[in-house]
C-alpha positions in Angstrom: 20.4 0.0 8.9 19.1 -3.3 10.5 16.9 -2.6 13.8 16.3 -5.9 16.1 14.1 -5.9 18.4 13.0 -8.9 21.2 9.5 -9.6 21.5 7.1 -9.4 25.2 5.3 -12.6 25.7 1.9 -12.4 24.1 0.1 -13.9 26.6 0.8 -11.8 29.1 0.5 -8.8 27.3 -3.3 -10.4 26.2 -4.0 -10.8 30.3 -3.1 -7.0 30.8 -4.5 -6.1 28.1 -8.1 -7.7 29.3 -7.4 -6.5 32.6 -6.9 -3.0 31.9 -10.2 -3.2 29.8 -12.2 -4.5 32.4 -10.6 -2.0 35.1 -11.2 1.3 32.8 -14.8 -0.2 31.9 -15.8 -0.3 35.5 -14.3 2.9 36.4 -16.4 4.3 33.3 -19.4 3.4 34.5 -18.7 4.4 38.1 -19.7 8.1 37.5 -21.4 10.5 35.3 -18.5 12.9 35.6 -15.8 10.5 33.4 -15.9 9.6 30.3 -14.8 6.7 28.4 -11.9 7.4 25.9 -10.8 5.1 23.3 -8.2 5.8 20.6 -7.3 3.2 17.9 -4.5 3.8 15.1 -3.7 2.0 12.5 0.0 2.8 10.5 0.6 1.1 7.5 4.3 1.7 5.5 5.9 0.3 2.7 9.6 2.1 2.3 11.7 0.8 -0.5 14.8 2.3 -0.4 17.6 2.1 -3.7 20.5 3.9 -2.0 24.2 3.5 -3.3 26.5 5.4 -0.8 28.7 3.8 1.7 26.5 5.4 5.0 23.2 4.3 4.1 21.6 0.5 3.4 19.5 0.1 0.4 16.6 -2.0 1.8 12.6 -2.1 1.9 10.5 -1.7 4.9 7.2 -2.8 4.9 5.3 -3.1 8.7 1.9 -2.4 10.3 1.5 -0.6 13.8 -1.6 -1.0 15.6 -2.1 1.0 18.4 -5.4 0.9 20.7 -5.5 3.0 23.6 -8.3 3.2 26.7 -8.9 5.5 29.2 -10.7 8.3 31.6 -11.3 12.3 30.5 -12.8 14.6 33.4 -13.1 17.9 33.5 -12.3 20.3 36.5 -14.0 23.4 38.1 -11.5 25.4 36.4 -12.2 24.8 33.1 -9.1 22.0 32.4 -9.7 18.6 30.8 -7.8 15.6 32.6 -7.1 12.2 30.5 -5.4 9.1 31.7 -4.5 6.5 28.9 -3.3 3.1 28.9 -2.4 1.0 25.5 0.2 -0.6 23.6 1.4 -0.1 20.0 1.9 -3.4 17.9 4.7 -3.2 15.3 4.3 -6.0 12.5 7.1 -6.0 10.3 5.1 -7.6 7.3 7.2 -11.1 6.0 8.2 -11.9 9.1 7.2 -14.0 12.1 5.3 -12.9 15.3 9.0 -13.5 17.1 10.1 -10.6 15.0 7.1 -8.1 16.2 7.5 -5.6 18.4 5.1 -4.4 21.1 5.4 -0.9 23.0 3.3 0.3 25.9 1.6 3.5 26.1 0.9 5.3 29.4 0.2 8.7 30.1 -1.6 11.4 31.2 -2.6 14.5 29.7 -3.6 17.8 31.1 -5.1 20.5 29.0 -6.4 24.4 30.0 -6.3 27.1 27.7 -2.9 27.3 26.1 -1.2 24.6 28.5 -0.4 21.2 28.0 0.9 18.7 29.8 2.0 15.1 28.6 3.4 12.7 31.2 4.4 9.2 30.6 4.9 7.0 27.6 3.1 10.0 24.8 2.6 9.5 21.6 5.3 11.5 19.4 1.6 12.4 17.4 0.9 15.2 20.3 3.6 17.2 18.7 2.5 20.6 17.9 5.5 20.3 14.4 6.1 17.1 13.9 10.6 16.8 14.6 12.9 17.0 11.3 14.7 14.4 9.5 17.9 15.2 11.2 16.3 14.6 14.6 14.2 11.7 14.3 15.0 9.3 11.2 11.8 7.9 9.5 12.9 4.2 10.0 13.1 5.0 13.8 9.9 6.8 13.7 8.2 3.6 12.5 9.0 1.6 15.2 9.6 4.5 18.6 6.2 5.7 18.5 6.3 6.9 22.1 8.8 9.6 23.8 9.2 8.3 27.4 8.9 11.1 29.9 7.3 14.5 29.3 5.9 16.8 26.8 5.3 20.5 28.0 3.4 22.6 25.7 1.8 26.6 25.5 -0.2 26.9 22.0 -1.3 30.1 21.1 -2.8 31.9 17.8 0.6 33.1 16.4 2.7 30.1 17.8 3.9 28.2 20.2 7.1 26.7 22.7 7.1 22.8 23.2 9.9 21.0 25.5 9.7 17.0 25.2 12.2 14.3 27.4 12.3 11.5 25.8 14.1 8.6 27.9 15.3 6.3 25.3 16.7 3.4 27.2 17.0 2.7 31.3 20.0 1.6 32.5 21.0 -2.2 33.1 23.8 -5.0 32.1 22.1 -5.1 29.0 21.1 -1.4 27.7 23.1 1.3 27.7 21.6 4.9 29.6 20.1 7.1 27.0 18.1 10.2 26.6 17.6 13.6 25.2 15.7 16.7 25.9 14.9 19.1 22.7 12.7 22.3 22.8 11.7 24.0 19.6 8.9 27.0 19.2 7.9 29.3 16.5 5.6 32.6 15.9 3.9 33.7 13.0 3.0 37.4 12.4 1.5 38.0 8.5 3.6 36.4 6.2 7.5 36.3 8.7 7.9 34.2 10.7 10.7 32.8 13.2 11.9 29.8 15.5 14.2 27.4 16.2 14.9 23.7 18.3 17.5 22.7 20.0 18.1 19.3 21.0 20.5 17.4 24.2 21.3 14.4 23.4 22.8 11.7 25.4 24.6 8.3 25.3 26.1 6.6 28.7 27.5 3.8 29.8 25.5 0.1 30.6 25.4 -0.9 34.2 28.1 -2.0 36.3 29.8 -4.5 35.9 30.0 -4.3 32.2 33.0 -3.1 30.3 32.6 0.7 30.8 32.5 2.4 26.8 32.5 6.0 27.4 30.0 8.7 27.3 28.6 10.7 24.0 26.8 14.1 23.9 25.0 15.3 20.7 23.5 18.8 20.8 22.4 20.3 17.9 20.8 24.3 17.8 18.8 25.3 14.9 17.5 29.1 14.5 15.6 30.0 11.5 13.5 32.7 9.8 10.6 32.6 6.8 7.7 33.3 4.9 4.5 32.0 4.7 2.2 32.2 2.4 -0.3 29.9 2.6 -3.9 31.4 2.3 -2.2 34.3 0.8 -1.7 32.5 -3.3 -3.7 30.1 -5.1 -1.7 27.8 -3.0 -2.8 25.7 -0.4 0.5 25.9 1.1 3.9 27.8 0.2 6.8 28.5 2.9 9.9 28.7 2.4 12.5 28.8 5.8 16.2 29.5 6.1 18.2 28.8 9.1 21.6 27.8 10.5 22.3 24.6 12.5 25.3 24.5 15.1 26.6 21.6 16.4 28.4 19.7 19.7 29.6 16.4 19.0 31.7 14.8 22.0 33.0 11.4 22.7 34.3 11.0 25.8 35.7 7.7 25.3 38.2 8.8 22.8 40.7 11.5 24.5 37.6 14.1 25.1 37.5 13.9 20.9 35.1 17.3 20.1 33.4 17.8 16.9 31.6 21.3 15.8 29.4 20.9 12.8 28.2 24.2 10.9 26.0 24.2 8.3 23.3 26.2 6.1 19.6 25.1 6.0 17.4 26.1 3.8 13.6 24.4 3.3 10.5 24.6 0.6 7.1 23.3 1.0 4.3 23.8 -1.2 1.2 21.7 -1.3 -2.2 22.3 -3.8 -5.3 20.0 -3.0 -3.6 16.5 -3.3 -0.6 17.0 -4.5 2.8 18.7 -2.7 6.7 19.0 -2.8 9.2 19.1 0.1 12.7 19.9 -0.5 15.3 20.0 2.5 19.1 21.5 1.6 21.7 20.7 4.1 25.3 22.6 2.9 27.9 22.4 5.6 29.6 19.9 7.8 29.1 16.1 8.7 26.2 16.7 11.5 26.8 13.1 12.8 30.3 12.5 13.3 30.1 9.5 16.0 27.4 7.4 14.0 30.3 5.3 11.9 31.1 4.1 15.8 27.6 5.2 18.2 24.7 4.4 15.3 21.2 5.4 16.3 22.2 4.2 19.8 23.2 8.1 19.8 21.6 10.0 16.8 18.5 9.6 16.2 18.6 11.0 13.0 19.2 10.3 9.2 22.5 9.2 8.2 22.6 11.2 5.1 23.6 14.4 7.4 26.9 12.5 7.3 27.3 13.8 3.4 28.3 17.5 4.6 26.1 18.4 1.3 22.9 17.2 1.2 19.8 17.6 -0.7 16.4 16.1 -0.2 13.4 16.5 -2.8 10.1 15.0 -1.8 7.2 14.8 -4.8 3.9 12.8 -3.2 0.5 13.0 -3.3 -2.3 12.5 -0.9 -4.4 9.1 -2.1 -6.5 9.6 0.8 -7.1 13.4 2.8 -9.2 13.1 5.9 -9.5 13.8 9.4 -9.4 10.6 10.3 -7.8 8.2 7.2 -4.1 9.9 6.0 -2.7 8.0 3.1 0.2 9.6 0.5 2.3 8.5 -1.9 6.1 9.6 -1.9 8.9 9.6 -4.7 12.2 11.3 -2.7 15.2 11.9 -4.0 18.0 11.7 -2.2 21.5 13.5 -4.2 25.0 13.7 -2.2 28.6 14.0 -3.5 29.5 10.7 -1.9 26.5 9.3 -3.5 25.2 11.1 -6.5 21.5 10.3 -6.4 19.4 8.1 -4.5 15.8 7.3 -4.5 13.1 6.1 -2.5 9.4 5.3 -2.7 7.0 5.6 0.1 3.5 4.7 0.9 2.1 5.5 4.3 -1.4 5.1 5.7 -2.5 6.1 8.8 -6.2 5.8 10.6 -7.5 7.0 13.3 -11.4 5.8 14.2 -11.1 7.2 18.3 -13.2 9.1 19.9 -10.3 11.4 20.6 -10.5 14.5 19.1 -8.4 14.5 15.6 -7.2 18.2 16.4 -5.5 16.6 19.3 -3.1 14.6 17.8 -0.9 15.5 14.6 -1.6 13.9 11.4 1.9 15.3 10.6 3.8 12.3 12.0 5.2 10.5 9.5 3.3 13.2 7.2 4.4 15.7 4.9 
């Protein structure tokens, strides 16, 4: 899958960016009551890909993101901690020019008191309390859409939680088509059981008038699922094992109301010990994305191997690096279909964080295993 993307002028995104420095500085020192936040990540991903079925593109990916944020944190009489941040992530794919880059603004504010949260703006996908599966969010589009646009709406407790994120994908105009989707997912824990589920709406319109009207698409996609959990129970540092059953709403309304209704059986592994883990992810059913031969990730958003109907994913990697602050693993997945026998890819993801942000805050699960 090729993914073009048009580049902002980099002068003007230095003058705001010196702007918004200056501004946030002076605000800072303005009163004892603020302080100065600064968050600065760092992603670094090599993704070589040897793939040999007719829905996926054998390629290598290999990019940097840089993402430095500024802003305010208060506190209020009532115990809740206010942020306001302002940045921009900087996507470098790595061989190419500076016309090629990318460059994404980050805006938001956050809103914390006890077991509340709430994310306006352009958020980081990293505030996440489970980081979204591969069928939702594809790893090549997670590289490069760091950011949901809208709202993330969060209550963390002990034994659980229950998140609902919007995620605006694209605005309306001659040139880009209206898109968005809205996904909840929760989960709670008691012993060993435990139980959840996501569901996601997704949605595809039409580009502004007066261009050629194409239709509208609807993807929505409900997962249930129950497990066990043993981590902290073995010698393991991790061990769970889930089971659940997706159900699917596939329509394209271009195309004489055409309806699709994927089923299918899901059943996932993870164990991890010190440095070393395995993930494996078995998808038995129907083709979960029917419209992405003709919609692409324009409408799903997630891997095109959920096209196979059977579908198994194994994941071996190891941790190079295991901090709060510095991520880095090292990932051999194997990828086996009917279509396709098997497929294989290599990944090596880095990810630092040096801000003065809390790490606890934000996931070190994105892009993670």
């Amino acid at each position: 899958m090729l993914i073009r993307y048009k580049c902002l002028r980099y002068n003007n995104m230095r003058r705001v960016a010196l702007w918004l420095t200056a501004v946030f500085l002076l605000l800072g020192t303005g009163s004892k009551a603020q302080e100065l936040l600064y968050d600065l990540e760092l992603l670094s991903y090599f993704d070589n890909r040897e793939y040999k079925v007719d829905f996926q593109r054998p390629q290598t990916i290999l990019g940097m993101r840089i993402a430095p944020e500024l802003g305010l944190g208060t506190a209020d009489e009532k115990a809740g901690s206010h942020k306001l941040m302002l940045g921009l992530n900087y996507i470098q794919p790595l061989g190419a020019g500076i016309k090629e880059a990318l460059v994404v603004p980050t805006v938001y504010y956050r809103y914390v008191h006890n077991r509340f949260r709430v994310n306006l703006g352009a958020v980081p996908y990293s505030y996440l309390t489970e980081s979204l599966p591969d069928y939702l969010m594809y790893d090549s589009l997670a590289y490069v859409h760091p950011n949901m646009q809208g709202g993330l709406f969060q209550y963390v407790a002990p034994r659980g939680y229950a998140e609902f994120l919007c995620d605006w994908r694209s605005a309306q105009s001659l040139e880009r088509y209206e898109a968005f989707r809205l996904i909840i997912q929760a989960r709670y824990q008691r012993g060993v059981l435990f139980g959840g589920g996501r569901a996601q709406l997704n949605h595809l319109a039409n580009r502004a008038r007066p261009a050629p009207r194409t239709g509208v698409s609807d993807d929505l996609i409900v997962h249930p699922y129950l497990g066990l959990d043993f981590s902290r129970k073995l010698l393991l540092d991790s061990l769970s094992l889930q089971a659940g059953y997706l159900f699917g709403y596939q329509r394209d309304r271009s195309v004489d109301q055409e309806t699709y209704l994927p089923r299918a059986f899901y059943l996932e592994l993870f164990a991890r010990w010190k440095r070393i883990g395995l993930k494996n992810v078995l998808y038995a059913g129907d083709n979960l994305l029917p419209l992405y031969p003709v919609k692409g990730n324009l409408l799903n958003q997630g891997d095109p191997f959920y096209q196979a109907g059977f579908y198994n994913r194994t994941d071996a990697f190891v941790y190079l690096i295991s901090t709060k602050r510095v991520n880095c693993y090292l990932s051999f997945n194997f990828h086996y279909t009917r279509q396709g026998g098997l497929n294989h890819q290599q990944q090596l993801v880095l990810r630092f964080n040096p801000g003065n942000i809390l790490p606890m805050e934000k996931s070190m699960s994105v892009l993670g295993k």
